[in-house]
C-alpha positions, -999 to 999 in steps of 0.1 A, spaced: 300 -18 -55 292 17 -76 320 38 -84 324 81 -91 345 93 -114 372 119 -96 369 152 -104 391 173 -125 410 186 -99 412 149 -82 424 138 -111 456 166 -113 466 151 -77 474 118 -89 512 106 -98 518 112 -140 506 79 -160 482 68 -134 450 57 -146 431 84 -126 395 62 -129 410 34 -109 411 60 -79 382 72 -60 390 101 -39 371 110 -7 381 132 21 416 127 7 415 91 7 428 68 -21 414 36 -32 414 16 -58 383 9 -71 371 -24 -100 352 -15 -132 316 0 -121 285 13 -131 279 51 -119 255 55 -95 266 72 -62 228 71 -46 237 32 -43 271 33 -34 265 32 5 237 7 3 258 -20 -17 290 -10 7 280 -35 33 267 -73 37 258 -96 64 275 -133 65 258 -163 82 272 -157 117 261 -122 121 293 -103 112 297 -72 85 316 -65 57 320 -60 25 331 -83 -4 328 -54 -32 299 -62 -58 311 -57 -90 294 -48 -122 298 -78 -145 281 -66 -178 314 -59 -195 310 -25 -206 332 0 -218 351 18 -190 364 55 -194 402 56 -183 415 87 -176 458 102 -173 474 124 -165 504 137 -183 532 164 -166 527 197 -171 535 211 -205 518 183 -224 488 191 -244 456 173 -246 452 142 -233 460 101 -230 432 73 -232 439 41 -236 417 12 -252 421 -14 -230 409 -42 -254 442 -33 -274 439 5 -288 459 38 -277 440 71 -282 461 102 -288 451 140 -286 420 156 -281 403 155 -244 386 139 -220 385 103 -219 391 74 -245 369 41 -239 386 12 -227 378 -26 -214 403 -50 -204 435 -46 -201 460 -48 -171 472 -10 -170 501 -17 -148 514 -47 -162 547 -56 -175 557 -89 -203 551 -114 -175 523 -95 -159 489 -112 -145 459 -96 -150 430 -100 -121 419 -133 -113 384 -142 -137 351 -147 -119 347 -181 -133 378 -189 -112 387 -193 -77 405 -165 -56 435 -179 -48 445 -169 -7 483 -177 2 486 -180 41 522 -180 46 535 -196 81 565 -208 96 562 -244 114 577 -228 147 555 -248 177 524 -258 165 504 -221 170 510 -209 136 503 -236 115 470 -244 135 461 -207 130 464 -210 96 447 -242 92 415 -230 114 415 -197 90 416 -224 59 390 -245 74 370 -215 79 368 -202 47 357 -235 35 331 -238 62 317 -205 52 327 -201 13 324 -240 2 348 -240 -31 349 -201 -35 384 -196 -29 413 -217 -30 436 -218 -1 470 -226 3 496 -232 36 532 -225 28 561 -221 51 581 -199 27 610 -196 44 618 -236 47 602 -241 14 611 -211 -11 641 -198 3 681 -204 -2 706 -218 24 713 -212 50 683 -193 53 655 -223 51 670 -237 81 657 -211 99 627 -226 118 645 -253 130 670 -234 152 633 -227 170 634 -262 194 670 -256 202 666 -221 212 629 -223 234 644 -250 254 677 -233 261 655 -197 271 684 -175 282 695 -177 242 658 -175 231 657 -144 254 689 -129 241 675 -139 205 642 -121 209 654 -89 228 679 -81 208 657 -84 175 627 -70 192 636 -35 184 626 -16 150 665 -1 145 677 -37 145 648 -64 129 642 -39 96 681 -36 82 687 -69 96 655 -85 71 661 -63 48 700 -75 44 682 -110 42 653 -96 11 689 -92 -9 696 -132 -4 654 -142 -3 636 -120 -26 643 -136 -57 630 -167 -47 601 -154 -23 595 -134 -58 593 -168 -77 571 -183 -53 545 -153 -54 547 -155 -92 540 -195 -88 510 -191 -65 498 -163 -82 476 -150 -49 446 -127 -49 456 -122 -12 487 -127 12 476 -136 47 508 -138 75 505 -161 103 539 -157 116 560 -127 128 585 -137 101 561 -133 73 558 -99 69 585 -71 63 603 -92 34 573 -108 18 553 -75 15 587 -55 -2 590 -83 -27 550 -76 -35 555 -39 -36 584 -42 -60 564 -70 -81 536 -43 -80 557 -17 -90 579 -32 -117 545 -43 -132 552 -82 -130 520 -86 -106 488 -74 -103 481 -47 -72 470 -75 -42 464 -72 -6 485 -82 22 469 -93 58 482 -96 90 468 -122 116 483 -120 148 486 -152 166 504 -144 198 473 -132 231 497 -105 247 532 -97 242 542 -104 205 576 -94 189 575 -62 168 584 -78 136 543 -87 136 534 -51 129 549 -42 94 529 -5 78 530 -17 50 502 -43 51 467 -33 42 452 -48 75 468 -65 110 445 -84 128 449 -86 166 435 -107 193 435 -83 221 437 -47 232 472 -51 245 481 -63 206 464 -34 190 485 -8 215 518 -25 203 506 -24 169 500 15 172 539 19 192 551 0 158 535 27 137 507 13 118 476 31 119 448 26 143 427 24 109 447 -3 97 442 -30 126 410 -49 137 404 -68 165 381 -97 167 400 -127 190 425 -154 177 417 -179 149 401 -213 166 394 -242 147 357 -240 136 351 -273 150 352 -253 187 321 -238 174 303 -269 173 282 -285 199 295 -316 214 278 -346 231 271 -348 267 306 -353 285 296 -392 296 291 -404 258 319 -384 244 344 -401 270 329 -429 260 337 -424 226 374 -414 235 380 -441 256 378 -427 285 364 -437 319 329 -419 319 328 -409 356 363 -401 366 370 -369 365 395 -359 342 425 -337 332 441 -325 307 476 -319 301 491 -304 268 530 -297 260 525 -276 229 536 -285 193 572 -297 214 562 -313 237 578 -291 265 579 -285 299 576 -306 331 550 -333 317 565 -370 326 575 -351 363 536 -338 365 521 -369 356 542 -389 380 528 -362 411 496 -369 400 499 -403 400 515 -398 437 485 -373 448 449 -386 427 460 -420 424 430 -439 406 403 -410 416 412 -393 381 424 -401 348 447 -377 326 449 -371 294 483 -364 280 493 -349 242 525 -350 237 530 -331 200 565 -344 183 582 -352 213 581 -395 206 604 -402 236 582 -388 260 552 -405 244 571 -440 249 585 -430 280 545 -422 297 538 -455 278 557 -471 296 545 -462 334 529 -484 360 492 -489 357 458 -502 371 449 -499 408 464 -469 425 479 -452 392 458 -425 372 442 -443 341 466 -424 317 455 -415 279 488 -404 258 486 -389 226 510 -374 200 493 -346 178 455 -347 175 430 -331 150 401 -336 178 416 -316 203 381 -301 209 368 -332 214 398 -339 245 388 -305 262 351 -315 259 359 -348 279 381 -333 306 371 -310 336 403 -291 339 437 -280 317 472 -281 326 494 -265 298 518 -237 291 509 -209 279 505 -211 244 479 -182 232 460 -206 209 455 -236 236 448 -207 260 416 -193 236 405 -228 224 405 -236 266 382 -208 272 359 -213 241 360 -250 259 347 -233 291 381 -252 306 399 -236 342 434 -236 333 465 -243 352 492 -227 334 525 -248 341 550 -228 318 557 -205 291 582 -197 261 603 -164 277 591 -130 265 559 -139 241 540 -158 266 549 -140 296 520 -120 290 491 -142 291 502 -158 323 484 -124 342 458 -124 314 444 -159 327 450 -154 363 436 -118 369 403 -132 349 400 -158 370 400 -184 352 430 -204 360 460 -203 380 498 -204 375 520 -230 392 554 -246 376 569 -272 406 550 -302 399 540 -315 432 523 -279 438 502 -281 403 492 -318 414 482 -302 449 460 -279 428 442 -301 407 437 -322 437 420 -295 453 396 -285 421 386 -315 411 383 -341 446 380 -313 475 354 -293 482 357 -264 464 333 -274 432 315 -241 430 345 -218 430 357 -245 404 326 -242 382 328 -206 383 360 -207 366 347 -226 344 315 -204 332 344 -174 332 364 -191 308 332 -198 286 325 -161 292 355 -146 276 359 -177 245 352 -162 211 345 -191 187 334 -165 166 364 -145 160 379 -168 128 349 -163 109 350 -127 111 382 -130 103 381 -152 74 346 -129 64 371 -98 66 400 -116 43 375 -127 16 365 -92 11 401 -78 12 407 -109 -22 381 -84 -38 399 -56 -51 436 -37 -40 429 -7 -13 454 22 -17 445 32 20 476 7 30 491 -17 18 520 -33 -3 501 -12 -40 499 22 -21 536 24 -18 542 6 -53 520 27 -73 514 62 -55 549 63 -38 558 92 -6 529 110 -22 503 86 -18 515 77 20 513 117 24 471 118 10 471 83 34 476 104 62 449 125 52 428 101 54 390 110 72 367 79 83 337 71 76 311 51 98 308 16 91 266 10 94 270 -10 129 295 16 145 328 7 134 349 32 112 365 27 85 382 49 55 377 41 17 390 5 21 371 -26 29 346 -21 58 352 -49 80 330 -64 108 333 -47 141 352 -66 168 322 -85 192 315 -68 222 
């Protein structure tokens, strides 16, 4: 990537004692910008690249050769001459214009990290909570990803940072999450009352006075070239304690990233302004993002984040039963209870044991709930009874929606997408109050699935899609669902997040409010696109690949 040097007068708009050359101003936009060669004629041609899977964006290709780097400052008015700094470990004094300078960390403090070296890995810190098993799949499908796509490039790492890097009582916090979804009238009351801006912000930011020290200690042990959230929790605390890290001058400037895992209705504390980027599965996301007031410039939507291994071509549905264990030529159904194992499952197996009998066999995956695994175990079986599969977690769960012909789960956004990418009708059974409610009319007005909770009545359903005669209104839902899959969408996303480990943005983000302050958020708003070479506009930050069609 090919840096200007700001004018004069863009130079007098920047904060005092801020190295003006790290700052390239265009249309009023602000953006931090790595140690370049000057050549604008190539600026828009290196600006872009193409990954493997078709998708655009840009990674920022850096002049390596080492060369000495002008630094300009400004000083407050009054002040005489001017300020350049040796980087390599001189201080220039008087005179004008700008001193020549090469390596040093401008911003940092004793304890200060300078950017991470080329010969080393970027270091990515996805930080989740362990709250159902949604998040953590999320973030291991954006880890396998990246390693898919980048080999040993970057080095990722998983942390639930509130149960592992933060105090008592506070690290219990994830586990109240099985006691309150199965008791929904407090989850409700739980989710409503903290769904509002006026009460989540004071209330985490009370909690950043007990947390940030050791979220702060974590960052500093980690040492991240990017923050990546997976978790609604993850965001408003996490990017104060980088902004102040920033600011005091104990970290480098690094991005912060947003991935949305809920379909539809999401809590607010998701959408945070002060991450660089929030990506969104949906419309519906990106509008609640917008209500939350981030900018419409800082989100991008490409899907949810599916294991890569949904993107890979299976065997033909005989041999890969075969492989499972499965009967080859019975049909087959699938019936999920989410990371807890909830709703109706040992009551729905026992009415489809009353309605199918031996003409199917089901497949059940039970998550952490052991009982109930013990408990289906234990069930009649052989002639009349539904040859029955039980399973606890799986790491081939694309392998059980190849085998089976239909799905019976609640609905959980991420089996929801990894059931259409599967090409899978759905029969939704249940859902956690308020931030699946959503995506119940998001399957059912596609057409591809229905909704049904009373037991006998889902078991009346799947005996009429899979042994009655309506097989081509059946496979119909099926090529719908295959229709609106995107098994692309994690490796734009993880495409998007390597180029955001590049270089800090001052467009958004956790460094625009550390280093430029109101003023900067003030030139933010200023802010004038420009248009991304396949349609999709962007500012002076990272251009990112548009959203498929």
């Amino acid at each position: 990537m090919r840096t200007l040097l700001p004018n004069e007068s863009d130079v007098s708009l920047l904060p005092p004692i801020v190295p003006a050359f790290l700052f390239h101003r265009r249309g009023g936009a602000i953006t931090v910008r790595p140690r370049a060669e000057l050549d604008p004629s190539s600026a828009e041609q290196l600006n872009s690249r193409r990954d493997s899977n078709g998708s655009s964006s840009t990674s920022g290709n850096v002049n390596k050769s080492g060369g000495d780097v002008p630094i300009r400052f400004t000083l407050p008015t009054g002040f005489r001459g001017s300020i350049g700094m040796g980087v390599g470990g001189g201080l220039f004094l008087g005179g004008v214009g700008a001193a020549k300078a090469v390596a040093l960390w401008p911003f940092g403090g004793r304890n200060a990290r300078g950017p991470t070296p080329e010969s080393e890995k970027r270091r990515i810190l996805i930080g989740m909570s362990n709250t159902g098993g949604g998040h953590k799949a999320s973030a291991e499908a954006i880890k396998a990803a990246f390693q898919e796509t980048y080999g040993d490039k970057y080095e990722i790492t998983i942390v639930d940072l509130w149960k592992e890097h933060t105090p008592v009582p506070f690290n219990a916090m994830p586990d109240t999450y099985s006691f309150l979804v199965r008791n929904a009238i407090l989850w409700r009351i739980t989710y409503q009352f903290t769904n509002p801006k006026l009460v989540h912000v004071p209330y985490l930011s009370a909690v950043s006075a007990f947390v940030s020290r050791h979220v702060s200690q974590a960052l500093d042990s980690y040492n991240p070239d990017l923050v990546v959230s997976v978790h609604p929790l993850m965001q408003h605390i996490p990017i104060k304690v980088l902004r102040d890290r920033i600011k005091s001058g104990a970290s480098k400037p690094i991005n912060f990233a947003t991935v949305v895992t809920d379909f539809t209705t999401c809590h607010n504390t998701w959408f945070c302004p002060g991450a660089t980027r929030c990506f969104v599965p949906t419309e519906y996301c990106r509008d609640l993002a917008i209500s939350n007031e981030m900018d419409p410039r800082q989100i991008i939507m490409h899907g949810l984040p599916i294991r890569p291994a949904f993107s890979r071509r299976l065997p033909p549905k005989p041999r890969l039963r075969r492989q499972l264990g499965m009967a080859p030529a019975l049909p087959a159904v699938l019936l999920v209870g989410g990371g807890e194992g909830m709703g109706a499952l040992e009551e729905t197996v026992a009415q489809l044991d009353s309605r199918l009998g031996d003409k199917c066999q089901v497949v059940v995956i039970c998550g952490r709930n052991q009982k109930l695994q013990e408990r289906l175990r234990a069930r009649p079986a052989g002639a009349g009874h539904p040859l029955l599969h039980v399973r606890g977690f799986v790491d081939n769960i694309h392998e059980w929606m190849g085998a089976c012909d239909a799905i019976i789960t609640k609905a959980g956004p991420g089996t929801i997408a990894e059931a259409l990418i599967a090409g899978l009708p759905i029969l939704l059974n249940g859902n956690v109050p308020c931030q699946e409610e959503g995506n119940i009319p998001y399957v059912v007005d596609n057409r591809v699935g229905a909704f049904e909770t009373r037991p006998d009545r889902i078991a009346a359903i799947m005996d009429s899609w899979l042994l009655k005669g309506g097989r081509h209104w059946f496979e119909d839902m099926g090529k719908r669902a295959k229709a609106l899959g995107r098994p692309e969408a994690v490796y734009r996303i993880v495409d998007d997040l390597a180029a955001l480990t590049e270089e800090p943005y001052f467009d958004f983000g956790p460094a625009t409010a550390a280093l430029l302050g109101a003023e900067g958020a003030k030139k933010r708003k200023s802010w004038r696109p420009h248009k991304h070479p396949h349609g999709h506009p962007h500012g002076n930050g990272p251009m990112l690949a548009p959203a498929p069609a």
